[in-house]
MITI-302564 format. One record per residue: residue number from 1; chain; y, x, z of N, C-alpha, C in turn. Coordinates in steps of 0.2 Angstrom, whole numbers. Layout:
! MITI-302564
<NUM, 'A', <Y, X, Z>, <Y, X, Z>, <Y, X, Z>>
...
END
This chain:
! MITI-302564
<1, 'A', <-123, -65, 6>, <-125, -60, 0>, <-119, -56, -2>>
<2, 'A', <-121, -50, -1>, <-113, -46, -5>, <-113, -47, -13>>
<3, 'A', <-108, -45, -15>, <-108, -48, -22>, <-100, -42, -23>>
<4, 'A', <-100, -42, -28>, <-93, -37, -31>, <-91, -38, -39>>
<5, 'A', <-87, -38, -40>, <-86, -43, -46>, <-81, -37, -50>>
<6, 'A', <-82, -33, -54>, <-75, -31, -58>, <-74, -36, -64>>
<7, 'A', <-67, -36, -65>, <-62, -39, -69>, <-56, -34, -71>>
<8, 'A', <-53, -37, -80>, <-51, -35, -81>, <-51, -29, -87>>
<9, 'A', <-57, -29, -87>, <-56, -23, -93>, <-56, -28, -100>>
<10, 'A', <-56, -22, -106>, <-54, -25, -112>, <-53, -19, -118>>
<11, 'A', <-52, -22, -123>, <-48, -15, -127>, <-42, -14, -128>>
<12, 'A', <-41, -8, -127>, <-32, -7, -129>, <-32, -1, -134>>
<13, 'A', <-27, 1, -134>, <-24, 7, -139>, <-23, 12, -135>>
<14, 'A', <-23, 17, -138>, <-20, 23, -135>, <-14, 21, -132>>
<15, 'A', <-12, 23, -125>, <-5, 23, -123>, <-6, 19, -117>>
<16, 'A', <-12, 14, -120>, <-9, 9, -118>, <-13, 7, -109>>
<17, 'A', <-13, 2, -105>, <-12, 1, -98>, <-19, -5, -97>>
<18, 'A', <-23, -5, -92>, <-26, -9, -90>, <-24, -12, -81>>
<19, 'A', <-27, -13, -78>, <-28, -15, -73>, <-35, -18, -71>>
<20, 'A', <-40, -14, -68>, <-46, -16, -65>, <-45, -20, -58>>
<21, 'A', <-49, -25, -57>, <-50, -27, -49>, <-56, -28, -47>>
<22, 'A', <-60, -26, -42>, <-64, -26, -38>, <-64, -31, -34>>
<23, 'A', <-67, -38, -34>, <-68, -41, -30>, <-74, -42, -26>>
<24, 'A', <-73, -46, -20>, <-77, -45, -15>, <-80, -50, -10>>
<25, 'A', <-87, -53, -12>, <-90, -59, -8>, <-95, -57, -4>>
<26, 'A', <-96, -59, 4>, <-99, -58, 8>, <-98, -51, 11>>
<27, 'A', <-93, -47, 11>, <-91, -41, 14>, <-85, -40, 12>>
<28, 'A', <-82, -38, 19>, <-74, -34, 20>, <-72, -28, 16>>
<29, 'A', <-71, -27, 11>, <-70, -22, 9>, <-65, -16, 13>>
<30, 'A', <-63, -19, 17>, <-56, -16, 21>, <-63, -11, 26>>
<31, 'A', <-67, -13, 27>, <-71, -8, 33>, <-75, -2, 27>>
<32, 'A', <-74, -2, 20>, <-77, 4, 17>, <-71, 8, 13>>
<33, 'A', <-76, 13, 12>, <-73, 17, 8>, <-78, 14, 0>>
<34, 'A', <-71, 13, -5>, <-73, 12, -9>, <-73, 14, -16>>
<35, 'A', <-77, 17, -21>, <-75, 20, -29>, <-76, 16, -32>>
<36, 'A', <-71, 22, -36>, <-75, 18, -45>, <-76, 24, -48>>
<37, 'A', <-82, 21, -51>, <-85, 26, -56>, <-86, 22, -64>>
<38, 'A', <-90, 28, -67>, <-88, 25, -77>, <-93, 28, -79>>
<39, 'A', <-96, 24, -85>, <-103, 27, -85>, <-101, 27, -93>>
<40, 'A', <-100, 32, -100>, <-100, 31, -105>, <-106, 32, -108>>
<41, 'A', <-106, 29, -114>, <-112, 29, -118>, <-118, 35, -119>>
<42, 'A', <-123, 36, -119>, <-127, 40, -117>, <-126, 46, -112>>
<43, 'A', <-121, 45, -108>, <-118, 52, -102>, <-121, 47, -94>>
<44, 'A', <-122, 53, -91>, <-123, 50, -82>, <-114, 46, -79>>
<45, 'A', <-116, 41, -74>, <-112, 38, -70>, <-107, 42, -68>>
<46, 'A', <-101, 42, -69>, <-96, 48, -65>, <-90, 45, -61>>
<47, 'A', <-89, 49, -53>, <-86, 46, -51>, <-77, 47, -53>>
<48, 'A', <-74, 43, -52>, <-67, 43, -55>, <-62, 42, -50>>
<49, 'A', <-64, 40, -44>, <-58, 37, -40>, <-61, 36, -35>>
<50, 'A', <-58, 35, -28>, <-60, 33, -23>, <-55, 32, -19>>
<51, 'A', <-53, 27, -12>, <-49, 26, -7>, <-54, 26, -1>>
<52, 'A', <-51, 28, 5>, <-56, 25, 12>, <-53, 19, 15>>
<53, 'A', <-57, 18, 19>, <-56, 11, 19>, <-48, 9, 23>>
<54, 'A', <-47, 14, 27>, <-38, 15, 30>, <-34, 14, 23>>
<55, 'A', <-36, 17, 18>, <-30, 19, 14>, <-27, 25, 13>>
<56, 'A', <-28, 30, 20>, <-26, 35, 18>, <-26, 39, 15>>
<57, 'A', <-33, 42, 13>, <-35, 45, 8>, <-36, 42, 0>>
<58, 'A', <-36, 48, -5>, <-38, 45, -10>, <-39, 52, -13>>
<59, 'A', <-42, 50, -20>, <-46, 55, -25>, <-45, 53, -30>>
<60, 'A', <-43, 58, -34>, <-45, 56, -43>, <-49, 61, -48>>
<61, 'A', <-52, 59, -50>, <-54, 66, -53>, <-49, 68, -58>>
<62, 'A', <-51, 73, -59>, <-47, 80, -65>, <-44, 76, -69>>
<63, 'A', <-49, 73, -73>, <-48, 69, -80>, <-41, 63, -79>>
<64, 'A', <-42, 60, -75>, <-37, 53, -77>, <-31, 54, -69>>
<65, 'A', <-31, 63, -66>, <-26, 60, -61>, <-19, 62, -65>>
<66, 'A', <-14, 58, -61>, <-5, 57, -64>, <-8, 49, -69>>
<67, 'A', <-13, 48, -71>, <-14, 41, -75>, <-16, 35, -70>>
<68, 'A', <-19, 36, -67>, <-25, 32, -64>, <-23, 31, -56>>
<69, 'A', <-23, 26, -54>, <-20, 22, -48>, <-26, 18, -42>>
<70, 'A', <-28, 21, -38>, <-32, 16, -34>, <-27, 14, -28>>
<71, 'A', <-28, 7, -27>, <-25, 4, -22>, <-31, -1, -20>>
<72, 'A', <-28, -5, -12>, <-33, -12, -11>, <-28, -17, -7>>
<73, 'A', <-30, -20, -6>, <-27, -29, -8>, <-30, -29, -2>>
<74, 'A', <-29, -29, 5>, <-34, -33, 12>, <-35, -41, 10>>
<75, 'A', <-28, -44, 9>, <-28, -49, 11>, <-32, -52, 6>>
<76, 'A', <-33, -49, -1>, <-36, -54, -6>, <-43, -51, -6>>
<77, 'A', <-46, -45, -1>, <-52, -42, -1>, <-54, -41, -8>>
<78, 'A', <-50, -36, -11>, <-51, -33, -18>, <-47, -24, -19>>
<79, 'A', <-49, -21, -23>, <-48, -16, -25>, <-46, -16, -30>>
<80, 'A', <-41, -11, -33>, <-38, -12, -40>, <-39, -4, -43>>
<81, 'A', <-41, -4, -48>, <-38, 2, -52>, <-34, 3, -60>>
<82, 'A', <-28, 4, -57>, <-22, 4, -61>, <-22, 9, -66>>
<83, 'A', <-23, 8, -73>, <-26, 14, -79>, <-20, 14, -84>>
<84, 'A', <-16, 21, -84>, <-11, 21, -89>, <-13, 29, -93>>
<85, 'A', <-8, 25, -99>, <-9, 32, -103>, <-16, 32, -106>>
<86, 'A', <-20, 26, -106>, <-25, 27, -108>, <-29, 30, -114>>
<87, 'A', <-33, 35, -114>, <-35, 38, -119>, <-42, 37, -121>>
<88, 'A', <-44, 37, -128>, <-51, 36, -130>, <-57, 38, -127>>
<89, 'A', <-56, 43, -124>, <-62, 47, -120>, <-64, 43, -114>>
<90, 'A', <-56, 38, -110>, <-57, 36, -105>, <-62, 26, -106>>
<91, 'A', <-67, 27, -111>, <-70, 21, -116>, <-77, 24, -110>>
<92, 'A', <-77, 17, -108>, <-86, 17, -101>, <-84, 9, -100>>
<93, 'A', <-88, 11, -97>, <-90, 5, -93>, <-88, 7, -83>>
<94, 'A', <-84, 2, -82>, <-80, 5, -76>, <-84, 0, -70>>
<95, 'A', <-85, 3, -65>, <-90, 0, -58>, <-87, 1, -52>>
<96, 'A', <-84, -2, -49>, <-86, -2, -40>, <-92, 0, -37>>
<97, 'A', <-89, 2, -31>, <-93, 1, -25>, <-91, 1, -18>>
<98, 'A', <-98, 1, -14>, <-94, 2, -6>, <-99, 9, -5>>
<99, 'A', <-96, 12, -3>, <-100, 18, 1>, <-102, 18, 9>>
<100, 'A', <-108, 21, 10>, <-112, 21, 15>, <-110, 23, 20>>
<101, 'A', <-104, 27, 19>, <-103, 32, 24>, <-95, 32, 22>>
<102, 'A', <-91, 34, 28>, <-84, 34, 29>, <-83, 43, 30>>
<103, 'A', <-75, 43, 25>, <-75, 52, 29>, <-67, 51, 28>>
<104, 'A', <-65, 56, 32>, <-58, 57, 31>, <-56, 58, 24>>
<105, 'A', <-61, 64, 20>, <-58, 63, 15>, <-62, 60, 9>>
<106, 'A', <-60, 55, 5>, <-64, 52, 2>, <-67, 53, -6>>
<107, 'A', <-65, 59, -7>, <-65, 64, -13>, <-73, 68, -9>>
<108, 'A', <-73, 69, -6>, <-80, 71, -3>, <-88, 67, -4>>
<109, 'A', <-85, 59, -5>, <-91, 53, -6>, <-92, 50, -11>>
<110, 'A', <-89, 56, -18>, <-89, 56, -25>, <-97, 53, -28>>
<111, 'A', <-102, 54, -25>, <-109, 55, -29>, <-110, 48, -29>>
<112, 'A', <-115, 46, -32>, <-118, 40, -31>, <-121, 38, -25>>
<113, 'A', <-124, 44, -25>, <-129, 43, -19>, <-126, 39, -12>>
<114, 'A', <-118, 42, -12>, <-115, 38, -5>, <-113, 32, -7>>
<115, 'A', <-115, 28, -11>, <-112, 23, -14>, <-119, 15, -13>>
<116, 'A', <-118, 10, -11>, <-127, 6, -8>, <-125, -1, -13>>
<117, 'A', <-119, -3, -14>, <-118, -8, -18>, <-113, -8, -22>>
<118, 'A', <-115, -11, -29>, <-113, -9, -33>, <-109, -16, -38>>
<119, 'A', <-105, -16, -42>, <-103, -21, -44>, <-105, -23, -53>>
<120, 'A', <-107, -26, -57>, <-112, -27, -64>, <-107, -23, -69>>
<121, 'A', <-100, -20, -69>, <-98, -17, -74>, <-93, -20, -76>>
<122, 'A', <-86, -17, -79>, <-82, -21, -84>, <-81, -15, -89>>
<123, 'A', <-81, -17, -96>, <-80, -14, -104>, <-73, -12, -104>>
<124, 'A', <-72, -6, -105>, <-66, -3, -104>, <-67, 0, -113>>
<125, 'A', <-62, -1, -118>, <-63, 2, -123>, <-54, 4, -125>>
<126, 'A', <-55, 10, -126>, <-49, 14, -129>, <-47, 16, -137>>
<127, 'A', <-46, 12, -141>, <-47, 12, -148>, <-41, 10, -152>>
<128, 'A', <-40, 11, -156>, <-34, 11, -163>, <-35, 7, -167>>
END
């Protein structure tokens, strides 16, 4: 049974730094391209990050790139997203996934729809 776990989130202050991790049961995360997306209070799911599954691509969206960090972990079968500067806007609920489909560039397999397994969410709040 796949299963995908994010950890780590929490409240912090403006300024201040988290560390997300995506973990991973029943599936390699090393054979996908993986995001993350953020879904705040009454707005749609957005994507915010992605790596492919080599590592050599990566994406950020507009809003959180020079802040926002995606890396993955083989050997621990986990993905990280590394959150600084963090701002009150940047307040959702933050999700993994694995996408369906592999491309070279992985800004490309930004939507949901490439995305089959999903992880239940970590509370990410940015407040004073």
């Amino acid at each position: 049974q796949v299963q995908l776990v994010e950890s780590g989130g929490g409240l912090v202050q403006p300024g201040g730094s988290l560390r997300l991790s995506c973990a991973a049961s029943g599936i390699t995360l090393a054979r996908y391209t993986i995001g993350w997306f953020r879904q705040a209070p009454g707005k749609e799911r957005e994507g915010v990050s992605c790596i492919s599954s080599n590592g050599d691509s990566t994406y950020y969206d507009v809003s959180v790139k020079g802040r926002f960090t995606i890396s993955r972990d083989k050997a621990e079968n986990t993905v990280y997203l590394h959150m600084n500067s963090l701002k009150p806007e940047d307040t959702a609920v933050y999700y993994c996934a694995t996408a369906n489909k592999n491309s070279g560039y992985c800004g490309s397999l930004m939507g949901t729809r490439f995305y089959d397994f999903w992880g239940q969410g970590a509370q990410v709040t940015v407040s004073s």
